[in-house]
C-alpha positions in Angstrom: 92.0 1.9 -35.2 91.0 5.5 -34.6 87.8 6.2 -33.1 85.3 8.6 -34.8 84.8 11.6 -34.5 82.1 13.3 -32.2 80.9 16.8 -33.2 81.2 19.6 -30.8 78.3 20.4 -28.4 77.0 23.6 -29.2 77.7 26.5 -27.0 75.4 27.1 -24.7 73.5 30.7 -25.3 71.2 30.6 -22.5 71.5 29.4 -18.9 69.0 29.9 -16.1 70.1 28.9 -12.9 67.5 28.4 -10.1 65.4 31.4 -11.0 62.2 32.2 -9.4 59.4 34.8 -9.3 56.6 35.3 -7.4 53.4 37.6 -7.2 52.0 38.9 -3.8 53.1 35.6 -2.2 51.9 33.2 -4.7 54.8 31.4 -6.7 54.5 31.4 -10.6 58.2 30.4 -11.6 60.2 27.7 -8.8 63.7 27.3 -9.2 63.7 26.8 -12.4 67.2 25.5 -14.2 67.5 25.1 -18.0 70.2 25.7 -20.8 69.8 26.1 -24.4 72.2 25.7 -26.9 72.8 27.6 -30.2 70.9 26.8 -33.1 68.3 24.9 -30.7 64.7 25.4 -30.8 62.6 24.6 -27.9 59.0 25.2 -27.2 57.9 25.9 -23.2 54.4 24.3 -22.9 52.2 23.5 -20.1 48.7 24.4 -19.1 47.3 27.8 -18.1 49.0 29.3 -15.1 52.2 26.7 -15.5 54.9 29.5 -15.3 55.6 30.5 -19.0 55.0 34.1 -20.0 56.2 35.3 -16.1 59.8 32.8 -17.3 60.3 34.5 -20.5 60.0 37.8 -18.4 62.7 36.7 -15.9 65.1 35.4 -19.3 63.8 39.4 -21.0 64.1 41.3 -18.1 61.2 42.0 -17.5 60.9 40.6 -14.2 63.4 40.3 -11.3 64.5 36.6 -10.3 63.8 36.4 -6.2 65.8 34.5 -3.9 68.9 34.1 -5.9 69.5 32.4 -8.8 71.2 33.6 -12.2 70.6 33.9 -15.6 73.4 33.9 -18.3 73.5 34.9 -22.0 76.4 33.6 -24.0 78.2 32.8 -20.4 77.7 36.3 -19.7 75.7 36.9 -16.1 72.7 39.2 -16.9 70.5 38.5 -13.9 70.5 42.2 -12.8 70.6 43.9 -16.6 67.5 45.8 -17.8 65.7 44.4 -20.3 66.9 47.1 -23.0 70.6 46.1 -22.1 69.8 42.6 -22.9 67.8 43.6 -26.2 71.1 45.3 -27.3 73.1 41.9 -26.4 71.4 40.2 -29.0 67.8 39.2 -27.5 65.0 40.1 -28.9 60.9 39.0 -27.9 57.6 38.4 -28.8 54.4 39.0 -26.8 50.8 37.3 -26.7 49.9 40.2 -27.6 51.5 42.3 -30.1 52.7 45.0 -28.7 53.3 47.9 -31.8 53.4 51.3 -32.2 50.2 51.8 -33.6 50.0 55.4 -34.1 53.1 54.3 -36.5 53.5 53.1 -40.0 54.9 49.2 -40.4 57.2 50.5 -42.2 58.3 53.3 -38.7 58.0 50.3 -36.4 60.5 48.3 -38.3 63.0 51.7 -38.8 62.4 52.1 -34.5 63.3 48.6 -33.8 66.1 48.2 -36.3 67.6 51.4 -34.7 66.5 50.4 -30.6 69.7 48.1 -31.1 72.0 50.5 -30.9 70.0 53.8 -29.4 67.5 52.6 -27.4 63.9 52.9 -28.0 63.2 56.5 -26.1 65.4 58.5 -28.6 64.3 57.1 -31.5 61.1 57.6 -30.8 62.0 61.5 -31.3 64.2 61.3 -34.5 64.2 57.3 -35.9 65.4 57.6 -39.6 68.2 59.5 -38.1 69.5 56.1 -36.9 67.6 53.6 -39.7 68.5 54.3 -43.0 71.3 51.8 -43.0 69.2 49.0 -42.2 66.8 49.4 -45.1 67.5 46.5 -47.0 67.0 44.2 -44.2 63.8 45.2 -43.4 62.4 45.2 -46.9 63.8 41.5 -47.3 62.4 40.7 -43.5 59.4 42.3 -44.9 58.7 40.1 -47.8 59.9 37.1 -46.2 56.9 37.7 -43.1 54.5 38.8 -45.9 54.5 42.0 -44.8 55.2 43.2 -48.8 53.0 46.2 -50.0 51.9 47.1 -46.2 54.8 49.6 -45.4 52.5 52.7 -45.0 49.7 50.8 -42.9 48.9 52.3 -39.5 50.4 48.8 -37.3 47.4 49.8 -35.2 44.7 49.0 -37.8 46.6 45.6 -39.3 44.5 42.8 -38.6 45.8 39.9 -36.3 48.0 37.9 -38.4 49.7 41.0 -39.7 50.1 42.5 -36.3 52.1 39.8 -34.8 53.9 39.3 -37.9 54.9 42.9 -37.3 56.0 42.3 -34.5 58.1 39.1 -34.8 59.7 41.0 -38.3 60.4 43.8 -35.3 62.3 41.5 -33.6 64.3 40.1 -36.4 65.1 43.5 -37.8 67.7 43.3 -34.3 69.7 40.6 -35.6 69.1 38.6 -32.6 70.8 35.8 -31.6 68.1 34.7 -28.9 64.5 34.7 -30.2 61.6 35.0 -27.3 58.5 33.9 -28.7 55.8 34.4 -26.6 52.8 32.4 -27.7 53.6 33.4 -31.5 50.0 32.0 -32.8 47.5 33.5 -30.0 44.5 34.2 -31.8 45.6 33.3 -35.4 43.0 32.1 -38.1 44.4 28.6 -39.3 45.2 29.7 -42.2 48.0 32.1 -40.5 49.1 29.8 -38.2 50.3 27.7 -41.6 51.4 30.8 -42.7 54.1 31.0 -39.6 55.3 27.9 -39.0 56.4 28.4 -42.5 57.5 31.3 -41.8 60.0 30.0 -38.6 60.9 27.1 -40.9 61.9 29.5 -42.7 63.8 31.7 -40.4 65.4 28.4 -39.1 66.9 27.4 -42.3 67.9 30.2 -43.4 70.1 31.2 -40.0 71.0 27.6 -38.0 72.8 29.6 -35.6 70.0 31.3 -34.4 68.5 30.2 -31.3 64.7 30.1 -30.7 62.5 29.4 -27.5 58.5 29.3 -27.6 55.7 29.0 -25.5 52.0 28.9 -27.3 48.9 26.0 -26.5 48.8 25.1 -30.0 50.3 22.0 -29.7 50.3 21.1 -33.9 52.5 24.6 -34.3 54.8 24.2 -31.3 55.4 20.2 -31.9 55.6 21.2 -36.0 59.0 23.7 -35.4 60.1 23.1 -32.0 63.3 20.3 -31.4 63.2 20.0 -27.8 59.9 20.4 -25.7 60.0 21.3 -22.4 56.7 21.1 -20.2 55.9 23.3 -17.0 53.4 22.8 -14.5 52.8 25.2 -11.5 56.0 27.2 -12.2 58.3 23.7 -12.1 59.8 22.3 -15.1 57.8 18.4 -15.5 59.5 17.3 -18.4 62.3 18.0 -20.7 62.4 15.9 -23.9 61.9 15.6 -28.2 58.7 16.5 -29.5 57.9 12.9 -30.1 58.6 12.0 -26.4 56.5 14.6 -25.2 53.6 13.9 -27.1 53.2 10.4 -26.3 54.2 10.6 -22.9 51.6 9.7 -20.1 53.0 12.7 -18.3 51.9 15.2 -20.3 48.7 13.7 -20.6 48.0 14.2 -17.3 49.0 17.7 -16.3 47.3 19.0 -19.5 43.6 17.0 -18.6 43.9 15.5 -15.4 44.3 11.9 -14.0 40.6 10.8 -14.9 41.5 11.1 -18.4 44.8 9.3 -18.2 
């Protein structure tokens, strides 16, 4: 009798090996080890001042890791890359806030970031269609797929807030990415247009399972609606690692979001 058969564990895209950060002596990011897998989705959460925006700069770049530690991309060790090298490796980020070129058309910021893939962003800025034209049809279809359909010659610096950051999250899918570093993707959304993207990241997830997506945000009914895996930090240490479900019932989280009197 043969035994069945157990699927493959996806490879792991990113590893982060003890990393830590800290500002002027005050720790924001403890040895902090994770992995995630391709084709996973997993939401960072935790309370103000957990750790989250200052670990997405140490994965980006932006930010070096103190101390030691590692961090890999596709088992490659990028601890000491700039963040542009690591852009052009396939990872591409969000911001809490949108960070455009708003002196720029949405249809220029989309030809820059399509092109900062293979040039870099500080040539481009200089002579971008040069290096753009052939990605034209993906932004138009990345366009109408974030809603972004009839805005091409907007200024990005006049769009209002649901169009700028899905601007800037069509920016960073006009890369290609394979790692997607989305930093509080919702922050100061109507309701109506956080609707609008988690269908939009359903959306992206369907329609490219190999992509791999982490998230940080506070709203909880966005983050629990997309995410797979939850992760919750609390004064730059990782406090729990499970499913959405998990998460949300758990006494844990309960009490580093509102305290022990309200446990």
């Amino acid at each position: 009798m043969t035994s069945p058969a157990v699927a493959p564990a996806a490879p792991v895209v990113l590893e982060t090996r003890s990393v830590s950060k800290s500002y002027y002596g005050v720790p924001a990011v403890i040895d902090l080890s994770m992995t995630v897998a391709r084709g996973e989705t997993l939401a960072i959460i935790g309370p103000n001042g957990a750790g989250k925006s200052t670990y997405f700069g140490l994965i980006a770049g932006e930010h070096a890791t103190v101390g030691g530690g590692a961090i890999l991309f596709n088992g490659v060790d990028i601890t000491r890359w700039p963040a542009h090298r690591r852009a052009q490796a396939g990872m591409s980020r969000t911001f809490q806030v949108a960070r455009l070129f708003a002196s720029r058309s949405v249809i220029e910021c989309l030809q820059i970031a399509a092109a900062a893939k293979r040039a870099g962003y500080r040539s481009l800025l200089r002579d971008f269609r040069r290096h753009a034209s052939v990605d034209q049809a993906d932004i138009e279809r990345i366009m109408a797929g974030l809603g972004l359909a009839g805005l091409e010659d907007s200024l990005a610096g006049n769009l209002a807030q649901g169009d700028r950051k899905r601007l800037e999250l069509a920016m960073a899918m006009v890369q290609r990415p394979s790692l997607l570093l989305l930093d509080e993707p919702t922050a100061g959304m109507s309701t109506e247009d956080c609707l609008l993207t988690v269908d939009t990241l359903k959306s992206i997830q369907r329609a490219d399972p190999d992509l791999t997506i982490v998230m940080t945000g506070h709203d909880m009914d966005v983050l629990f609606a997309v995410a797979r895996r939850i992760v919750l930090m609390a004064e730059g240490k990782q406090v729990m690692d499970g499913t959405p479900e998990e998460v949300g019932s758990s006494q844990i989280a309960r009490k580093v979001y509102l305290g022990d009197e309200h446990v």
